[in-house]
C-alpha positions as CSV (number, residue, x, y, z in Angstrom):
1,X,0.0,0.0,0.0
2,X,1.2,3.6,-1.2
3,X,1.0,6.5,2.0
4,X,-0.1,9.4,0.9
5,X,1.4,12.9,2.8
6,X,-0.8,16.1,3.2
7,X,1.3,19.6,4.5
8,X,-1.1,22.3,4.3
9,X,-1.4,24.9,7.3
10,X,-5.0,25.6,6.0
11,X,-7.3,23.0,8.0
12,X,-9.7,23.6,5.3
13,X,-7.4,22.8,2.6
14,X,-6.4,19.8,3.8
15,X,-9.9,18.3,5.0
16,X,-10.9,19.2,1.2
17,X,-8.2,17.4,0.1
18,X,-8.3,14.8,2.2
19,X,-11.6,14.0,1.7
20,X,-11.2,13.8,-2.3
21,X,-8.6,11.7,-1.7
22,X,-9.9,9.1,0.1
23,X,-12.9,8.8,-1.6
24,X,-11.3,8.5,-4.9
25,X,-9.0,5.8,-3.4
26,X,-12.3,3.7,-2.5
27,X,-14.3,4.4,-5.8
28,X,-11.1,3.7,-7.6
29,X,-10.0,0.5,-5.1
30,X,-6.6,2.2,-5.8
31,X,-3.8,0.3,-3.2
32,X,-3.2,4.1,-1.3
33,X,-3.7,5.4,2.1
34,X,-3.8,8.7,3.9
35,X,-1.3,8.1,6.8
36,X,-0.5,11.7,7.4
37,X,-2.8,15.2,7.4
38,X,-0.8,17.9,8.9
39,X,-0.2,21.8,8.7
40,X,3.9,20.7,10.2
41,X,6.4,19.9,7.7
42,X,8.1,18.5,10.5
43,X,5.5,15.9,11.6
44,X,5.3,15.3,7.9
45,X,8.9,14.1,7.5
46,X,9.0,12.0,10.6
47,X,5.6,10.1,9.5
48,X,7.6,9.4,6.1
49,X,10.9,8.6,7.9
50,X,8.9,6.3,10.1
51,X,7.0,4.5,7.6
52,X,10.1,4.2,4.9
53,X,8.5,3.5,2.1
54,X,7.9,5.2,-1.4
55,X,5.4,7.7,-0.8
56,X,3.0,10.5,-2.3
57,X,3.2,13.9,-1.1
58,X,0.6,16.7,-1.4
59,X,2.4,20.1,-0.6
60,X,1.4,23.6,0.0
61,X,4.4,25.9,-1.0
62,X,3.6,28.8,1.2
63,X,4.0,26.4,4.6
64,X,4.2,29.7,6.7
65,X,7.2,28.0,8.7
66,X,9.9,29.5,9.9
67,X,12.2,27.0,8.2
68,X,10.3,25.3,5.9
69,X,8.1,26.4,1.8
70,X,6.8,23.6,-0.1
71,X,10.1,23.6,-2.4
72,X,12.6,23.5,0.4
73,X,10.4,20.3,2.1
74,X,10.3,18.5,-1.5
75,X,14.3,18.9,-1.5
76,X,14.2,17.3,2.0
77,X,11.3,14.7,1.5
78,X,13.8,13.9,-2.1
79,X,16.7,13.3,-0.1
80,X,14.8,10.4,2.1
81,X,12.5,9.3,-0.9
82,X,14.3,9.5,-3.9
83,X,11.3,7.8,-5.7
84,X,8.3,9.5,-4.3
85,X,5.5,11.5,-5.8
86,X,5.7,15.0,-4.8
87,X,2.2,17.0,-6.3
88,X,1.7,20.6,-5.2
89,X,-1.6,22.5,-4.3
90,X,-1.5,25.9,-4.1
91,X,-3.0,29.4,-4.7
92,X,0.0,30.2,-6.1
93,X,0.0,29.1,-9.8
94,X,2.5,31.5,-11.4
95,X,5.4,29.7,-8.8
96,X,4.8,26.7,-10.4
97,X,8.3,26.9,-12.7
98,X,10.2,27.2,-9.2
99,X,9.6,22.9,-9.1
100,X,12.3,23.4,-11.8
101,X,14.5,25.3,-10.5
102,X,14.5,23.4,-7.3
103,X,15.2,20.0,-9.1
104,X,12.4,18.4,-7.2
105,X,10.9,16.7,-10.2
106,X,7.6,17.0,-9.5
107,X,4.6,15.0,-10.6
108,X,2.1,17.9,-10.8
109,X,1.4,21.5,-9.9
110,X,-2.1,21.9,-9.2
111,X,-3.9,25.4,-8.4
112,X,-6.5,25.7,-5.8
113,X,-8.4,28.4,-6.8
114,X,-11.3,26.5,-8.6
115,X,-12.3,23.2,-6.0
116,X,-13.8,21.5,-9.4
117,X,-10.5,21.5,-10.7
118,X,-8.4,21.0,-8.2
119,X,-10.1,17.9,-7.2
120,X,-10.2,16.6,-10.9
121,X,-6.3,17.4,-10.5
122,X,-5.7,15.2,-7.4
123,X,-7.5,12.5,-9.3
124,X,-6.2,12.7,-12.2
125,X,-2.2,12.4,-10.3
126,X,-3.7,9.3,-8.7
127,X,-4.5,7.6,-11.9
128,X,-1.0,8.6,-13.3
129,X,0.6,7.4,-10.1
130,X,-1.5,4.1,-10.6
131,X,-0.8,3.5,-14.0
132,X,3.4,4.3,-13.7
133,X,3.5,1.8,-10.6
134,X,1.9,-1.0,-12.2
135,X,3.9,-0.2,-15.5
136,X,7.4,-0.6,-13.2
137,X,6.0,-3.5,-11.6
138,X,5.8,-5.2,-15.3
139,X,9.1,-3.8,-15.8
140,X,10.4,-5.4,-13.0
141,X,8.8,-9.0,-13.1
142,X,11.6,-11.8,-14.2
143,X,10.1,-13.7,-17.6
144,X,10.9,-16.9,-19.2
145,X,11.7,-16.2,-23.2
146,X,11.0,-19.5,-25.5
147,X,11.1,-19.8,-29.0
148,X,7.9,-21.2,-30.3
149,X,7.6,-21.9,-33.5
150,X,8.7,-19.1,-35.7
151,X,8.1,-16.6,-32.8
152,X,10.2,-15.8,-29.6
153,X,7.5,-15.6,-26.4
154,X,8.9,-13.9,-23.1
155,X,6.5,-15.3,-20.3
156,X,6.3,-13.9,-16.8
157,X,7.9,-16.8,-14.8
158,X,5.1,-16.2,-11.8
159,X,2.3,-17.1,-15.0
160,X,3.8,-20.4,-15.4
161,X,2.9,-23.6,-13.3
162,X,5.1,-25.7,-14.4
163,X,7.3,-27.5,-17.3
164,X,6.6,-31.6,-18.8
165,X,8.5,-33.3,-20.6
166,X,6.8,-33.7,-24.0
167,X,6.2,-36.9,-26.2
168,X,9.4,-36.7,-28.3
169,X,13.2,-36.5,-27.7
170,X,13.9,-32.5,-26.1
171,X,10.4,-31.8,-26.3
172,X,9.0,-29.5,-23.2
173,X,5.8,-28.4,-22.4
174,X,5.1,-25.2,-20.5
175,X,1.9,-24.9,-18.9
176,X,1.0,-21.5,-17.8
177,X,-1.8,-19.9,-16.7
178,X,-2.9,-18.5,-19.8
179,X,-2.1,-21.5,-22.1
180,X,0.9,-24.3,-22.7
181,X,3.8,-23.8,-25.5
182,X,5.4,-27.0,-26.6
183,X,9.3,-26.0,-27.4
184,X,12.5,-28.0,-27.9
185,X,14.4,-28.3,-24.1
186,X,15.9,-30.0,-21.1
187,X,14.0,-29.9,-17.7
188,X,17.2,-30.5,-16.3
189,X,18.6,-27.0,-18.1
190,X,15.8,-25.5,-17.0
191,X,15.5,-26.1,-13.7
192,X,19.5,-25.1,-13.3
193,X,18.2,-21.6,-14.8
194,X,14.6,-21.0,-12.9
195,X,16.2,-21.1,-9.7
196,X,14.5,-22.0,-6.1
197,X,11.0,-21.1,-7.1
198,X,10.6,-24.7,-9.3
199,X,11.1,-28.1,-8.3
200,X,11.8,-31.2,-10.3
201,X,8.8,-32.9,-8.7
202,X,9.1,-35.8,-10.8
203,X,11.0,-37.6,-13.9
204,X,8.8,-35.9,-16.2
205,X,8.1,-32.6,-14.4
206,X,9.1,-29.3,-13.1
207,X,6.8,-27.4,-11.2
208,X,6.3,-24.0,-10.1
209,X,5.8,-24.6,-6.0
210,X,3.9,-21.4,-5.4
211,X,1.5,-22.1,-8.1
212,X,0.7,-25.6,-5.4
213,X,-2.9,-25.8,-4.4
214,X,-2.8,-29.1,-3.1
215,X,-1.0,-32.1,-2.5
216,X,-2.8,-36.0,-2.5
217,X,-0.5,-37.8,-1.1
218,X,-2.5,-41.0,-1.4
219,X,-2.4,-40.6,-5.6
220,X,1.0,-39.0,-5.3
221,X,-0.5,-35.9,-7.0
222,X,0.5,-32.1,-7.6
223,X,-3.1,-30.2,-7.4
224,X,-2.1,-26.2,-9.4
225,X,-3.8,-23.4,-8.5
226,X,-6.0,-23.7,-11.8
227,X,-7.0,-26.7,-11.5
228,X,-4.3,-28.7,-13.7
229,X,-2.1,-31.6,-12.0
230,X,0.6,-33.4,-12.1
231,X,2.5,-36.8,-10.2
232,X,5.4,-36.4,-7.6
233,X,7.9,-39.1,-6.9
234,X,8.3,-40.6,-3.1
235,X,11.8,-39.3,-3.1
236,X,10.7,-35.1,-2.9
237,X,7.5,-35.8,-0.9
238,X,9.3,-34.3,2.0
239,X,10.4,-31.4,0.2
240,X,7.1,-30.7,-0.4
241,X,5.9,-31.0,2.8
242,X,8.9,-28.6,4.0
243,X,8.4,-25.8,1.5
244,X,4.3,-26.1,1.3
245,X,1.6,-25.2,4.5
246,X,0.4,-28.5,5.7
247,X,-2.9,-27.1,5.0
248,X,-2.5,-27.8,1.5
249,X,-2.0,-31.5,2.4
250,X,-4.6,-33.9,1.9
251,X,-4.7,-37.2,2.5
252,X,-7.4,-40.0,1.9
């Protein structure tokens, strides 16, 4: 869950803006929360240095504090939160280039003035936040890339339930959650390269342990998540019991 900041030393301001926020957050079922609401930059900063993670920050830049404008917390907020959304609301529009000149790289400048537009502002930063999270979270997932048929397929590694050996010399068969690909392979190379996650279950198979529903230990069978099994040999039954909930055991 993202925390969202609010430093604004107008109570009105910041109950407006609060209340927009959160209930775009539950129209939207965006993953954010307001953990802070407060007219101190200083309370601010410790609620973010507290709470660690990347944040969003909704600043006033005429703070009235003694140490403290809006630019001069975004330079310190930067320094702690290198990767943090920093949005400014303010009556003071014509400012707006100072973000620039401060280096604070700031997601959006958003003027007060009009309440109908201000508030279609803070939603619209919350659907741009949205959308750049979930685009580095693609960015960041590890994939699988096959060659299948005259086409090269990079699969998210987390989509794929597991590998079986196919009907003919080197064949493999990946079944994932959105489909299988039959491509020429070794479980044994693969399960060098996947790493941890899979485990060579059986002769024939390679299987994607957090994608385990179930285990029937009586059949010696691999229940998936969707639905799809597969056989496990006597020799990694206690692996499975080690790495899996006993929960997910059944016996009959």
């Amino acid at each position: 869950m993202i925390p969202i900041y609010l430093c604004d030393d107008e109570p009105a301001v910041r109950r407006a803006v609060r209340s927009e926020l959160e209930k775009e957050i539950l129209i939207s079922g965006y993953d954010m929360e307001v953990v802070c609401d407060t007219g101190s930059p200083r309370k601010l900063l410790d609620a973010a240095r507290e709470n660690g993670k990347r944040g969003i920050y909704f600043l006033d830049v005429d703070l009235k504090d003694g140490k403290y404008t809006g630019f001069t917390l975004g330079q310190e907020i930067r320094r702690e939160d290198t990767r943090g959304f920093l949005v400014y609301v303010t009556a003071f529009g014509e400012l707006a280039f100072e973000t620039f000149r401060y280096k604070l790289e700031a997601l959006d400048y958003i003027v007060k003035d009009d309440p109908e537009e201000m508030f279609r502002g803070i939603r619209r930063c919350l659907n741009v936040i949205t959308e750049r999270v979930q685009n580095e979270q693609e960015e960041d997932r590890p994939y699988f890339t096959v060659k299948f048929m005259d086409t090269v397929r990079h699969i998210p590694v987390d989509d794929i339930l597991y590998f079986e050996t196919g009907g003919k010399s080197h064949r493999i068969i990946l079944h994932g959650i959105k489909g299988n690909i039959d491509f020429t392979g070794s479980i044994r190379d693969l399960q060098k390269s996947l790493g941890k996650q899979f485990l060579r279950v059986h002769r024939a198979y390679l299987a994607n342990v957090s994608h385990i529903r179930e285990l029937d230990v009586r059949d010696k069978k691999i229940v998936f998540t969707n639905g799809e099994e597969c056989f496990f040999s006597r020799k990694v039954k206690n692996e499975l019991f080690r790495l899996l909930d006993l929960s997910l055991i059944h016996i009959s």
